[in-house]
C-alpha positions as CSV (number, residue, x, y, z in Angstrom):
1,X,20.2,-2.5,0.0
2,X,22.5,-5.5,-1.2
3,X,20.5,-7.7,1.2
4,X,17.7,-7.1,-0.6
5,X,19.4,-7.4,-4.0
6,X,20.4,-11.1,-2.4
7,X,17.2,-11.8,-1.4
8,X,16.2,-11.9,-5.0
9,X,19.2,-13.5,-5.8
10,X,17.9,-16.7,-4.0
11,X,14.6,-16.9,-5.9
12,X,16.5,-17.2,-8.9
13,X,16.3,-21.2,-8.8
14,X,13.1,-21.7,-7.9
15,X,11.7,-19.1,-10.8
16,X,13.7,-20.9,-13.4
17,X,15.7,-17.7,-13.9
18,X,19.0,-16.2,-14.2
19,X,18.3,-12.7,-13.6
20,X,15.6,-10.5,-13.1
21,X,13.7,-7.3,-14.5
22,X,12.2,-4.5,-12.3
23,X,10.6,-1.5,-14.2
24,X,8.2,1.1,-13.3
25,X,7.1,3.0,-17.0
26,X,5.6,6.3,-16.0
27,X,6.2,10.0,-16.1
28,X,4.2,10.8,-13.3
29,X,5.7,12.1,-10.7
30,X,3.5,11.5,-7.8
31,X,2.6,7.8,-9.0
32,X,4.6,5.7,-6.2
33,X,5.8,2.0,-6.6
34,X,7.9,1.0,-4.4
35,X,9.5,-2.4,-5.8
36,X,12.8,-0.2,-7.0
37,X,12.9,1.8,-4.4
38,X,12.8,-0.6,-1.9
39,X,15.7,-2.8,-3.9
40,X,18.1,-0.1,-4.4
41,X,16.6,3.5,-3.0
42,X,15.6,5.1,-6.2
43,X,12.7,6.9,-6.0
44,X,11.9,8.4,-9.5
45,X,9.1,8.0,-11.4
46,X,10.8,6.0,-14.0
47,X,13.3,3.1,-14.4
48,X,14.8,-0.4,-14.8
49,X,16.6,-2.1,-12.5
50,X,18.1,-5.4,-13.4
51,X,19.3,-7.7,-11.1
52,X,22.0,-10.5,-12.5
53,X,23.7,-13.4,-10.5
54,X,26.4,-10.7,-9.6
55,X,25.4,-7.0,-10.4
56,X,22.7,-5.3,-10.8
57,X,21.7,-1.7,-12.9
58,X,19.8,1.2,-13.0
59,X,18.4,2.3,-15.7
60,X,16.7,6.1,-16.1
61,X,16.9,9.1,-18.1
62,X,19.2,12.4,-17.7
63,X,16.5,13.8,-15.2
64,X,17.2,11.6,-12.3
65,X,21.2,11.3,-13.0
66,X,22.2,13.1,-10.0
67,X,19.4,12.1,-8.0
68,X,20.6,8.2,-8.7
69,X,24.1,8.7,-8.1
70,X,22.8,10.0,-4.6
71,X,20.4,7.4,-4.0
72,X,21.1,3.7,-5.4
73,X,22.8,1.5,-3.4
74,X,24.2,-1.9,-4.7
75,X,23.6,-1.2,-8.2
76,X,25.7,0.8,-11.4
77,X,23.8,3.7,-12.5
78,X,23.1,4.9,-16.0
79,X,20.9,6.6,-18.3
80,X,19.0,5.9,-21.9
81,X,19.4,8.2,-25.0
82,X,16.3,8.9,-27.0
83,X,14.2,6.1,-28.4
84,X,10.6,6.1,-30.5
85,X,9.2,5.5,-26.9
86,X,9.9,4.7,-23.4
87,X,10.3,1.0,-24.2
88,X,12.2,1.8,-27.1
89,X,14.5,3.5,-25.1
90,X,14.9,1.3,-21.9
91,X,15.4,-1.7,-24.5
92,X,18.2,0.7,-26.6
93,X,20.7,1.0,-23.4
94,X,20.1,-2.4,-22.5
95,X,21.3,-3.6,-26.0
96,X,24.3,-1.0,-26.4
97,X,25.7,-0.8,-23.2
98,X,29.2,-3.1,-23.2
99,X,28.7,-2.9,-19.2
100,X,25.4,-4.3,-19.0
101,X,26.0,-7.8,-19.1
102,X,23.5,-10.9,-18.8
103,X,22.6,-14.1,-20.0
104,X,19.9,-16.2,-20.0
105,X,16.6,-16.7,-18.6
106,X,15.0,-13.2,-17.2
107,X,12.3,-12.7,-15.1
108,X,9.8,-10.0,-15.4
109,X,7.5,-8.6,-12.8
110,X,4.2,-9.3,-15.3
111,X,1.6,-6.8,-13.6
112,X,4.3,-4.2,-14.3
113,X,5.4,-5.2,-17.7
114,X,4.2,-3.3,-20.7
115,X,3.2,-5.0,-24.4
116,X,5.4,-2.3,-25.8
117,X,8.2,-3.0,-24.0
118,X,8.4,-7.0,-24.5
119,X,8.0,-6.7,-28.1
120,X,10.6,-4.1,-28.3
121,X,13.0,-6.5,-25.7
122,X,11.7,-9.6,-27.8
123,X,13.5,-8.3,-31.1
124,X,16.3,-6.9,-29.9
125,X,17.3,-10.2,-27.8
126,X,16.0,-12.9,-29.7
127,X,18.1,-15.6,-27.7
128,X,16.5,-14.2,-24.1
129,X,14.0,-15.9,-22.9
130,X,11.1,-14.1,-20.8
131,X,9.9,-15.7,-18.0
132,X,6.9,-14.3,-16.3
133,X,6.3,-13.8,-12.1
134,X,4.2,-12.0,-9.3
135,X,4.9,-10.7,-6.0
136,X,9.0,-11.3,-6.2
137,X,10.1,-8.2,-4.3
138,X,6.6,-7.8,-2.7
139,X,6.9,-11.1,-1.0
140,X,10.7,-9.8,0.1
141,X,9.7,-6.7,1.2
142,X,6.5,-8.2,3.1
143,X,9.0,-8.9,6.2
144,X,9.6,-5.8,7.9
145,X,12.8,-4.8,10.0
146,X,13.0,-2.9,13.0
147,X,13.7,0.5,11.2
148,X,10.9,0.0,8.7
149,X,8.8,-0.6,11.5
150,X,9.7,2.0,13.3
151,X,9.1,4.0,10.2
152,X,5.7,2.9,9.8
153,X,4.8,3.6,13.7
154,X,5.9,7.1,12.8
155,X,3.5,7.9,10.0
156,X,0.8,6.0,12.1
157,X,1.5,8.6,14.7
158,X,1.6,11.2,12.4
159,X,-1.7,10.3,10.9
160,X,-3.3,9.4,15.0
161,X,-2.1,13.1,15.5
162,X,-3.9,14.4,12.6
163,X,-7.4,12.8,13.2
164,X,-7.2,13.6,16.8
165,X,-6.8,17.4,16.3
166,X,-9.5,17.2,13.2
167,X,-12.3,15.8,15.8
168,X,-12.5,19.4,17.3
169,X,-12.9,20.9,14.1
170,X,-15.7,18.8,12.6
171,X,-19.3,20.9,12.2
172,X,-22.4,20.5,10.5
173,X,-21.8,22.8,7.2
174,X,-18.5,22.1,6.6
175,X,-17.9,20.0,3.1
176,X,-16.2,16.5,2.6
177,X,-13.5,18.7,0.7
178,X,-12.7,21.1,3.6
179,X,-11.9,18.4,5.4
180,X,-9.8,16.3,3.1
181,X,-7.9,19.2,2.9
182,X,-7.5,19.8,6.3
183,X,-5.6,16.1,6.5
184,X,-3.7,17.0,3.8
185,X,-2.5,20.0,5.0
186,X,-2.3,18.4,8.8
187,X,0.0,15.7,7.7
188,X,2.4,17.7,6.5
189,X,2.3,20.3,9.0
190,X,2.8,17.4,11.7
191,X,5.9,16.2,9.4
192,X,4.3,13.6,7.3
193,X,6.2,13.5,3.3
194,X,2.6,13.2,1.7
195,X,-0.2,11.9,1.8
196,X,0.0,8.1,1.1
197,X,-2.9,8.1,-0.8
198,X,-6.1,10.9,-1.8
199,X,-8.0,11.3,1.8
200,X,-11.0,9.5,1.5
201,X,-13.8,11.8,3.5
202,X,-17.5,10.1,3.2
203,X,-20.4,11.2,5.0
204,X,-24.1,10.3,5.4
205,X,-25.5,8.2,2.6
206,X,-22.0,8.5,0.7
207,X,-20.1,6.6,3.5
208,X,-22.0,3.8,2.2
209,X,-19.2,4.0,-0.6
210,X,-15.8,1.7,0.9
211,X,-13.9,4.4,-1.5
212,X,-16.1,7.9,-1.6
213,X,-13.8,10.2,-2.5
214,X,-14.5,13.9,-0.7
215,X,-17.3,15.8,-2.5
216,X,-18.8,19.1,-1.9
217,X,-21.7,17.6,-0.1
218,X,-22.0,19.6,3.3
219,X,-22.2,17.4,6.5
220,X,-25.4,17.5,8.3
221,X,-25.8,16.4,11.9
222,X,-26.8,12.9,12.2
223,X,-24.3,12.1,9.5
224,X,-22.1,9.3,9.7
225,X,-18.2,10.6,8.7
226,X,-16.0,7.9,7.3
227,X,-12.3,9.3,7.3
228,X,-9.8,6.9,5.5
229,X,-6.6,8.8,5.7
230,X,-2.5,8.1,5.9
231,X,0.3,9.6,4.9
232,X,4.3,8.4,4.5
233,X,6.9,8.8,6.7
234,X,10.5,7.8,6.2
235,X,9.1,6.6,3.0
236,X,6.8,4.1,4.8
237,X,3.2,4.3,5.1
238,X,-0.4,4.8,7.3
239,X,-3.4,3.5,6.6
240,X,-6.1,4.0,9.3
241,X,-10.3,4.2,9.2
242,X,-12.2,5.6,11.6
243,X,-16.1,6.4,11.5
244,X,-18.1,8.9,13.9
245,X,-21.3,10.4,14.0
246,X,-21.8,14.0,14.1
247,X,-24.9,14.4,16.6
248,X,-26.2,11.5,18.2
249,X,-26.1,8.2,17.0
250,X,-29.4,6.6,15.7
251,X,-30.2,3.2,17.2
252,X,-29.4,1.6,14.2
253,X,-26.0,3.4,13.6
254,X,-25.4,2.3,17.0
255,X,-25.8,-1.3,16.1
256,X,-23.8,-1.6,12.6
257,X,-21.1,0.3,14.8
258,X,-20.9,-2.1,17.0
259,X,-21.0,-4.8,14.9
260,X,-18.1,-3.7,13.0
261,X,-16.5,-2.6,16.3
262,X,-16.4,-6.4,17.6
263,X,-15.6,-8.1,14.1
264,X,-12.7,-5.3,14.0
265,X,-11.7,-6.0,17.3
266,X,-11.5,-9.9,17.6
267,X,-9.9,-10.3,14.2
268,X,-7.1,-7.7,15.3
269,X,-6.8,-9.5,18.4
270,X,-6.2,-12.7,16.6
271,X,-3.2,-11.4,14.7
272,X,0.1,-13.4,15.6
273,X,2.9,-15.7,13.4
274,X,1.0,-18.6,11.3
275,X,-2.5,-17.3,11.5
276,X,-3.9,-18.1,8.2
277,X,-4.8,-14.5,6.3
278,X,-8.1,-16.4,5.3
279,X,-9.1,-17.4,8.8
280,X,-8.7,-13.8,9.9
281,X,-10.8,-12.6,7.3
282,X,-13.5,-15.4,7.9
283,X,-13.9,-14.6,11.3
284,X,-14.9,-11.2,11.0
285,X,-17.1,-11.7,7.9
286,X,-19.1,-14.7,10.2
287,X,-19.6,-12.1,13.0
288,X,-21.0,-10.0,10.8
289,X,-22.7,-11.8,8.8
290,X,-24.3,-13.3,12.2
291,X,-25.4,-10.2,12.4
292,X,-27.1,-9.8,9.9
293,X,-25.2,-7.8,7.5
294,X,-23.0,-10.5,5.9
295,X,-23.9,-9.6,2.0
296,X,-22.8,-5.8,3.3
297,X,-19.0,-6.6,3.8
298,X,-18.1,-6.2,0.1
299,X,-14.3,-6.2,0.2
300,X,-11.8,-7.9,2.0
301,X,-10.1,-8.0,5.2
302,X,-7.3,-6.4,4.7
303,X,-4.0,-6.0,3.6
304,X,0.0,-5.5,3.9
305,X,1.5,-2.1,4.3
306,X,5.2,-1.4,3.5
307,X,6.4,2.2,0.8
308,X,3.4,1.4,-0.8
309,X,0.1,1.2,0.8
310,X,-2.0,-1.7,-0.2
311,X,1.3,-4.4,-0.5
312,X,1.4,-8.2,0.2
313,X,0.5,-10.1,2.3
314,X,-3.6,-9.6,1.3
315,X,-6.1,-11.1,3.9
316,X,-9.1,-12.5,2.3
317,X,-10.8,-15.5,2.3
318,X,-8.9,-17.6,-0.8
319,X,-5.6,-16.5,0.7
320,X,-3.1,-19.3,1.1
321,X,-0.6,-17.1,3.1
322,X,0.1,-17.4,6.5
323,X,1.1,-14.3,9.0
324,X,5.0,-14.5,9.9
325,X,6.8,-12.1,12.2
326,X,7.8,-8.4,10.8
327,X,4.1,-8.6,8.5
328,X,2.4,-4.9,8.7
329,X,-1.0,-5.4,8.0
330,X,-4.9,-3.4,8.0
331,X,-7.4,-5.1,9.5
332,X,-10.9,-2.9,8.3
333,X,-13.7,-4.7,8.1
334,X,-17.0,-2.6,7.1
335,X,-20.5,-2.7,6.8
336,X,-22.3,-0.5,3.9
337,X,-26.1,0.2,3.7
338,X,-26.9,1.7,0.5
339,X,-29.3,4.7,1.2
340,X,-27.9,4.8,5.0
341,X,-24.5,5.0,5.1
342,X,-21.6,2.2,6.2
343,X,-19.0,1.7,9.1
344,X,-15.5,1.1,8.5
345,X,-12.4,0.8,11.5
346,X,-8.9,0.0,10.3
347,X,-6.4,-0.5,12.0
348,X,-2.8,-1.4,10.8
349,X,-0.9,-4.0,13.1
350,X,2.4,-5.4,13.2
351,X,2.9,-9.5,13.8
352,X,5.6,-9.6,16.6
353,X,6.2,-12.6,17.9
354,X,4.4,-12.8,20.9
355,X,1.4,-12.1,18.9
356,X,0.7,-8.3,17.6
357,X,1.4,-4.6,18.1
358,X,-1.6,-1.9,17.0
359,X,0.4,1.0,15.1
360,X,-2.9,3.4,15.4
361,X,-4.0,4.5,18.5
362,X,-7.1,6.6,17.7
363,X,-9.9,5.6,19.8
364,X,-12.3,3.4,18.2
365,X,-15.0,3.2,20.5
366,X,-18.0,5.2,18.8
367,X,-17.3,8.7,19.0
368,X,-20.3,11.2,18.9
369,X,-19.5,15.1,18.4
């Protein structure tokens, strides 16, 4: 972990900072953010880590002491007292601990920052100047090494398992919610943590919706079935899509398949180190959108995978980032028909550098049951 700790060391300069804050406010214990955990191994549902020029700390409260002590690396561990809130308290151990020292400008992640807690930080250090930044230790993290790849190809196989032994299971009648729970169930069975996020089952008209969470609508034959699943593994994550039919396909589900199968496809297959993430998204939204079904695409190409699932680099069309070696990626384009139903295949794929490696191996040629 203290390579990590370095790696955000050496953005220091170029932020205009002398050390750096990392929180994650929360008592939930099944929300996940990864940015601590990835830094220094913490996996609670609340802390403060702040990294100096020499040391770093870990701030939580009494519940995770001797889960800390097991699992930070490269950073002292200690806990807050009571304050009038969460902020209140985080801010309190800061001020009053002789062994927490730093000085200077600090930088704070500001999509993670609360109001509460920079007003409470702002009067109790007066001389400390805030400095706001995005995507530090997502931008780190974004580079994967050979074991958090190898991570990630295990909940990918997880997740391949889970959908191939669901296809023989699938029958008109059956609800959206059987079936989520199913993968749920499935992923754990086959050794999967969790789910990495709530299984996203969608079928006829309601796989129009990119997110349609499972409902108790029964599946009918003729249905598209939109199954966005993946689960974590060694704390790394899946993320795959994969649409059928139940029956046989209609002429013009056959169509939007294929049209989604080919944009999928060619902007997979044009994954490698310095491909622009705009380009890749471009070129699947022009082959669809030669097709006729450019104003149904209404999200972006894709995105980076890491211990959370939706994590930098993002590939859409104003991107300014550029694919480099150890990137995990999703490349799902989609097509959604309101009143019909819609097609989405994801994929998640590794840059390598002699181009790409697919993680998920589920089939994605049309599959009728």
């Amino acid at each position: 972990m203290e390579e990590r700790l370095d790696a955000v060391r050496r953005k220091f300069r170029s932020l205009g900072v002398s050390n750096f804050l990392f929180t994650k406010f929360s008592d939930v214990h099944h929300e996940h953010y990864a940015n601590i955990s990835y830094l220094c191994g913490f996996t609670g549902s609340n802390a403060l880590l702040l990294v100096t020029g020499r040391d770093a700390y870990l701030i939580t409260d009494g519940r995770y002491l001797n889960q800390a002590q097991e699992q930070v690396k490269g950073a002292k561990v200690f806990t807050y007292s009571n304050g009038a809130s969460l902020a209140d308290a985080f801010v309190r151990e800061l001020k009053q601990n002789r062994e927490i020292r730093f000085r200077g400008r600090l930088g704070f992640e500001v999509s993670r920052m609360t109001v509460d807690f920079q007003q409470h930080f702002a009067k109790a250090f007066p001389n400390v100047t805030l400095v706001e930044a995005r995507d530090v230790a997502e931008q780190i993290s974004a580079v994967k090494d050979e074991d958090e790849i190898a991570a990630t190809r295990k909940a990918c196989s997880i997740t391949d398992k889970v959908f191939q032994s669901l296809l023989g299971e699938i029958k008109p009648g059956m609800t959206e919610l059987e079936l989520a729970a199913e993968i749920t169930y499935r992923h754990m069975k086959f050794g999967a943590e969790r789910d990495s996020f709530e299984p996203i089952v969608a079928s006829g008209e309601r796989s129009a919706l990119p997110h349609g969470r499972a409902s108790t609508k029964k599946i009918k034959k003729g249905d598209f079935v939109t199954f966005d699943i993946g689960c974590v593994a060694d704390h790394y994550t899946s993320d795959m899509t994969r649409t059928i039919v139940v029956g046989k396909a209609s002429a013009q589900q056959k169509k939007i398949y294929n049209l989604v199968f080919e944009a999928q496809k060619r902007s997979a297959d044009a994954v490698k180190p310095g491909a622009a993430c705009s380009e890749l998204d471009l070129l699947a939204r022009k082959i669809i959108t030669d097709g006729g079904y450019g104003d149904k695409f209404t999200h972006s190409l894709g995105h980076g995978i890491g211990q959370e699932v939706h994590a930098y680099p993002r590939l859409h069309k104003a991107s300014k980032d550029k694919l480099v070696v150890g990137n995990i990626v999703t490349i799902e384009p989609g097509i959604y028909i309101s009143g019909f139903g819609g097609v989405r295949i994801e994929d998640d794929v590794v840059v390598t550098p002699d181009g790409h490696e697919i993680l998920t191996k589920s089939p994605k040629e049309l599959i009728e049951l």
